[in-house]
N, C-alpha and C positions, 0 to 999 in steps of 0.2 A: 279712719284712713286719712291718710296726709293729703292736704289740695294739691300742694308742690313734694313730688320724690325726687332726687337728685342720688345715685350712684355712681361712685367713680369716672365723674365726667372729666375729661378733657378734650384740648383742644388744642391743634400743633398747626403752625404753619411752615412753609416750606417757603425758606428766604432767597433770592440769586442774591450770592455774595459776588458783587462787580470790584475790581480791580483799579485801580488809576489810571486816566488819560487814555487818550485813543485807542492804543496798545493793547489796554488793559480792555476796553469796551468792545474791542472787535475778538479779543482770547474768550472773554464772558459769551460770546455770542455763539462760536463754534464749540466752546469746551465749558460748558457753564458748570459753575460750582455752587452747590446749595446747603445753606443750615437748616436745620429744625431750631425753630423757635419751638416753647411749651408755652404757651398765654395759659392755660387752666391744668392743673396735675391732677388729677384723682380725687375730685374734690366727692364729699359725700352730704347731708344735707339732710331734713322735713321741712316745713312748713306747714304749720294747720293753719286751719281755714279760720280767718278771723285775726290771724297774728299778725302784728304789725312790726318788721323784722328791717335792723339798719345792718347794709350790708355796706362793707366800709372800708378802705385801704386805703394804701398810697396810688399815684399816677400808675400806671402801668400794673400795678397789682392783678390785675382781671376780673375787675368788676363789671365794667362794662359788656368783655365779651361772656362772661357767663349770663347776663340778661341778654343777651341777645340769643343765645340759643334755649333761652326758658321760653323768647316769645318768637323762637322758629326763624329769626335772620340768620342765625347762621347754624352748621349743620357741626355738631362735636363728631371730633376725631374720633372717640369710645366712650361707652360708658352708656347708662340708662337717665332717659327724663320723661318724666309724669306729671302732665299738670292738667287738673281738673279729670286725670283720667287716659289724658292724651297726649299723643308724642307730639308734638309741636311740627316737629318737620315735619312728620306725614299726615297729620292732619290741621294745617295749617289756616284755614279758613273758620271750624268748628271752633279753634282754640283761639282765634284772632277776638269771635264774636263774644267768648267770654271774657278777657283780658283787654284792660288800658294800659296807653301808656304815653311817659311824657320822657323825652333824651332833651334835656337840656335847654339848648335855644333853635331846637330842629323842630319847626312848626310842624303842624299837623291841620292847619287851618287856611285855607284857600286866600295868597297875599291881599288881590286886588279887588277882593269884593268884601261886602260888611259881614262881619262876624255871627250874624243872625243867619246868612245866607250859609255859612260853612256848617253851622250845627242842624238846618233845616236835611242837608246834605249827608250826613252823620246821624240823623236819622231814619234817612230813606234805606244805608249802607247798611244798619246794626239792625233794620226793621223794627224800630223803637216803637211799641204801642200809645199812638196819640194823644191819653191822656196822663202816661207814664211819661212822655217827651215833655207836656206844658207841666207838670208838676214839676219835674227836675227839674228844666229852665226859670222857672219860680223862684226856685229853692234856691237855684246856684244863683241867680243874678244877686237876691236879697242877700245872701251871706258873701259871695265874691265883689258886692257892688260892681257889678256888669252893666245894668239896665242904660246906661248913659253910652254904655260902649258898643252897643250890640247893631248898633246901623252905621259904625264908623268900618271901612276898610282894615284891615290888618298891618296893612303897611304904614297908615299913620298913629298906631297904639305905639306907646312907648313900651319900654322892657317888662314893665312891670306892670300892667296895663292885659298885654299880650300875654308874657305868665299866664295871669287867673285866667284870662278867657283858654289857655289851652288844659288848665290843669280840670277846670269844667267842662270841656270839651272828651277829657280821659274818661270822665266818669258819668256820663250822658246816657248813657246804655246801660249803667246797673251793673258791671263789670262783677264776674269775680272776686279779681285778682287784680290790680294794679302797680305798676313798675313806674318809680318816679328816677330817673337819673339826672342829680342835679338841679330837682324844680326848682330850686329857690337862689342859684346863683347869681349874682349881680342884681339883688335885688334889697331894698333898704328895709328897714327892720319893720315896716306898719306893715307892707306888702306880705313880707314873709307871715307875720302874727295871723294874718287874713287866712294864709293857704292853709299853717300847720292847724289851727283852728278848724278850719272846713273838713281836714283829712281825718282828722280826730272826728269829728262828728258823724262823717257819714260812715268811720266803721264801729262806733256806738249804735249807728242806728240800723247799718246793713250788713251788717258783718265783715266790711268789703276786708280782702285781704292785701296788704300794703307791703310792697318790698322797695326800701327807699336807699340810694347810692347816692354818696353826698361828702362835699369836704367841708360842708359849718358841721359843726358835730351838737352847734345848741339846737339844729332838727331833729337827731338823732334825740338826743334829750330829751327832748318835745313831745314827739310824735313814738317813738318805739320802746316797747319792754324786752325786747330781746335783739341782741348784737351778733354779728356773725363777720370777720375779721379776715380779710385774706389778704395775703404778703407772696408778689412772686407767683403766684397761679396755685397756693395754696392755703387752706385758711388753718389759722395759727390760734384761733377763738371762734368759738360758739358758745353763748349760754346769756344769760337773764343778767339785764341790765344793772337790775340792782343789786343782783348778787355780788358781781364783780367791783360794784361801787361800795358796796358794804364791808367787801373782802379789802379795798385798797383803804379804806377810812380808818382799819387801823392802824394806817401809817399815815405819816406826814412823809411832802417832796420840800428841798431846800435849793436854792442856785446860791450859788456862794462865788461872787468875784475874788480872787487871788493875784497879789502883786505878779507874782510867777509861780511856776509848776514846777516845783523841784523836784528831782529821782525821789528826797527823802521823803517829799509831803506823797509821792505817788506811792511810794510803798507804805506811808500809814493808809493812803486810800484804799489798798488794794486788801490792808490786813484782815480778816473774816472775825478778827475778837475787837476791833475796834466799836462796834454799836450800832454802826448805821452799814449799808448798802450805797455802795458805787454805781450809779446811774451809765454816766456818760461827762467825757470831758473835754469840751469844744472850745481851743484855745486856755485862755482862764479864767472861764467859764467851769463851775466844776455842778455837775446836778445827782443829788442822792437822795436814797430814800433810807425814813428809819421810824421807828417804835418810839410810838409817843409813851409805851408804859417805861419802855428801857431804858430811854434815853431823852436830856432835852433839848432846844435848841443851843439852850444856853452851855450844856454839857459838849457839842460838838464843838460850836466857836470854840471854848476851852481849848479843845484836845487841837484843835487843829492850829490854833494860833502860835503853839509853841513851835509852828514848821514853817508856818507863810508867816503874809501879812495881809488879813481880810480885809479889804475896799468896801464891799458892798455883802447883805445876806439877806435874804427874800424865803418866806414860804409860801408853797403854793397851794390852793385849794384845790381840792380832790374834785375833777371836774374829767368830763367822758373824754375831753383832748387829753388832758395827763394820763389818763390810764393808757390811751391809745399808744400814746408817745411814749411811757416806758415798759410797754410789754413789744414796741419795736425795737428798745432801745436794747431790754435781755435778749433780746432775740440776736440783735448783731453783736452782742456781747458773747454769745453762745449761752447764754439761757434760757430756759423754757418757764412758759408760766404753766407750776403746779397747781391744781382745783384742789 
């Protein structure tokens, strides 16, 4: 049985759409008018236990509000959720004591007293067993390097500093389930090595189960073997990291600067027997994808030079942002990614 079930969740909010100027603020007040927003459409979902899963979009996509209703902040419009067994809303205190979690730069650790003092706290909370509390505070100071920071306040830790002590803080209790939104943002690249390191380890050694929401995608890389994609309150992708990277590797991506974009070079772009695929074309900027069996680099320049005049041509390596960026990119193209 799956730790996390998600069936046809959503979640709608209900906007006052206000007016302009006074006028408009006093007509809003007697006569108010409202949209439905949709933040999450029908979305559907597992997780097993143990699975380390990057759930991943743009701004506004819904990622955030779908971990909030997996750890019960907020209540979905319809739909079913299951984790650990339990509905999050209505059982929110049982489900609290199994599940971590870290939102960003949204402490979870007491500003003005020392950091030793928040987690003492954290264990009174989680009723952490005494010698399961000094094991794991062991464990995490030596691999987070804490021990220097554990009698300092919270308000004088720097970013990165604060981080590791909150992201040891998540996992203090032996958690299930763990939900990281954005742990590692604004943070430089030893810092980051430290976390995605520690998070790797401890679900090698506890099964913990890891759901991680993030705009570096080299976490994602890092840290998870399976992707889950949503675009708009809807996810556009689920499935195995490396499938998708193995399926995109047998193609090569290209950016190709262009003097100008002419009708004629857009319609060889647009041709389906030309060899390669039409990405997206941002100014003259042109980006495609195409078959390293079928075709070469050297074969496109060709074809295409007899229409422009190429400036600049770059390939890019098959890396989880490229795949990210042009399975958004079919998307507002109106194509779908076939498995």
């Amino acid at each position: 049985m799956a730790i996390i079930n998600v069936e046809n969740l959503k979640k709608e909010y209900k906007i006052n759409v206000k007016k302009e100027g006074l006028a408009g603020a006093i007509l809003s007040l007697f006569n108010p008018k409202y949209e439905i927003k949709e933040a999450v459409k029908g979305i559907n979902f597992d997780i097993e236990e143990g699975e380390m899963v990057g759930y991943i979009g743009a701004n506004g996509a819904g990622k955030s509000t779908t971990i909030k209703m997996l750890t019960g902040i907020l209540t979905p419009t319809s739909g079913k959720i299951l984790v650990n067994g339990l509905v999050p809303t209505k059982n929110r205190i049982k489900n609290n004591m199994k599940i971590g979690a870290v939102f960003g730069q949204r402490t979870q650790l007491w500003w003005d007293i020392p950091v030793i003092e928040s987690y003492k706290l954290i264990q009174k909370i989680y009723e952490i067993p005494m010698e399961t509390y000094k094991e794991n505070l062991e464990y995490f100071s030596e691999t987070l390097g804490l021990k220097e920071l554990l009698h300092v306040p919270v308000r004088q830790l720097s970013l990165g500093q604060k981080m590791r002590c909150e992201i040891a803080a998540a996992f203090l209790h032996n958690p299930k389930i763990v939900y990281l939104d954005e742990p590692t943002i604004g943070l430089d690249f030893m810092v980051k090595g430290k976390i995605r390191k520690f998070i790797k380890q401890l679900n090698k050694d506890k099964k913990t189960t890891v759901i991680l929401t993030t705009h570096d995608l080299q976490d994602i890389e890092e840290i998870c073997s399976r992707i889950i994609i949503i675009d708009k309150g809807s996810i556009m992708f689920d499935g195995d990291l490396e499938e998708i990277k193995e399926e995109f590797s047998k193609h090569a991506f290209a950016n190709i600067l262009v003097k100008e974009v002419t009708q004629e070079l857009q319609d060889i772009l647009n041709d389906k027997n030309v060899g390669f695929e039409l990405l997206s074309i941002d100014e003259n900027n042109i980006n495609i994808k195409f078959d390293r069996s079928q075709i070469t680099i050297a074969g496109i320049f060709d074809k295409l030079s007899l229409h422009c005049s190429i400036l600049d041509l770059s390939i890019q390596d098959v890396s989880i942002e490229t795949i990210v960026k042009t399975l958004y990119e079919r998307k507002n193209l109106g194509a779908g990614y076939a498995r």
